[in-house]
Each structure stands twice: as C-alpha cells, then as structure tokens.
N, C-alpha and C positions, 0 to 999 in steps of 0.2 A: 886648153884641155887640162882640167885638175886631175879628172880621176885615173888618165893614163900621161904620166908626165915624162914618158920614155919616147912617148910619141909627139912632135914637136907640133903646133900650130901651124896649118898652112897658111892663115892669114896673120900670120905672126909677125912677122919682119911689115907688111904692112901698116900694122894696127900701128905697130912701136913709132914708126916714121912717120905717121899721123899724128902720135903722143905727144911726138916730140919738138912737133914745127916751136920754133922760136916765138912766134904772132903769137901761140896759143899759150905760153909758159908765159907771156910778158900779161895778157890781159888777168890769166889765174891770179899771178904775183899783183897784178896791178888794185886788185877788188880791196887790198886791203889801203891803199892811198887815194879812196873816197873820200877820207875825214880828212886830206892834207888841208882843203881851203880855211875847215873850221879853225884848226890848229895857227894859219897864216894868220886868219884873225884873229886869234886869240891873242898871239905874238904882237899884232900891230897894236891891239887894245891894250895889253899890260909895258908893252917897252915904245911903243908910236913908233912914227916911221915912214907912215904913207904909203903908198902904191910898190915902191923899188922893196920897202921890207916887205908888204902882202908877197908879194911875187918870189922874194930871196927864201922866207920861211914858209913858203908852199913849198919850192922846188924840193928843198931840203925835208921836211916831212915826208913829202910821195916817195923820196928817194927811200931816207930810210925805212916807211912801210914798206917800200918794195925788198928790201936787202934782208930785213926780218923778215919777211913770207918768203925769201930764197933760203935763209938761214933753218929758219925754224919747220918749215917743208909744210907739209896740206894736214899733216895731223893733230887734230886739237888736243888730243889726251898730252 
C-alpha cells in the first residue's frame, strides 16, 4: 500500500517470504553466468588445457557472475 503507508500490507510478511526463498535469489543471481561456458572456452582457446580447464574456468566465471549480481543488486543504472 503506497498511498496509505501507516497502514501495513496484510499480505506483506507473505509476499516478503516469497521474495525471499533462497531458489529464487540463486536462479535471479544466476541469469547473469549464462556466458560462464563461453568465457571457459575462451580460457581453454587462449591458455589450452582441455576438459579439467573448460570445467575449472566455467566454475570460476559462474561463480564470479554470480558474486557481481549479489554485489552489484538487480539495478542497472
């Protein structure tokens, strides 16, 4: 409720606890280590490495995608 903000939301505490399930925070955070695979290859093409680096600089990419979209939060401005 914007326009009377003295009066609390009765589905307030619900909506919030929906907001907040942890599944849902990991998939938002997650959309941005789509590009991990490219980056793993990119790593494998410029340094080689094979399969164990594909896999070592995927994990590491997703990861930090994910830590910058916790860091940096949902707004782009």
């Amino acid at each position: 409720m914007i326009d009377n903000p003295s009066r609390p939301d009765p589905d307030g505490p619900v909506r919030a606890h929906m907001a907040a399930r942890p599944g849902r925070r990991l998939v938002l955070d997650a959309q941005s280590a789509v590009a991990a695979p490219f980056a793993g290859a990119l790593w494998v093409y410029v340094a080689g490495g094979g399969v164990p680096a594909f896999a070592g600089a995927t994990c590491v990419a997703a990861a930090v995608a994910m830590w910058l979209a916790a860091i940096r939060g949902s707004d782009p401005s």
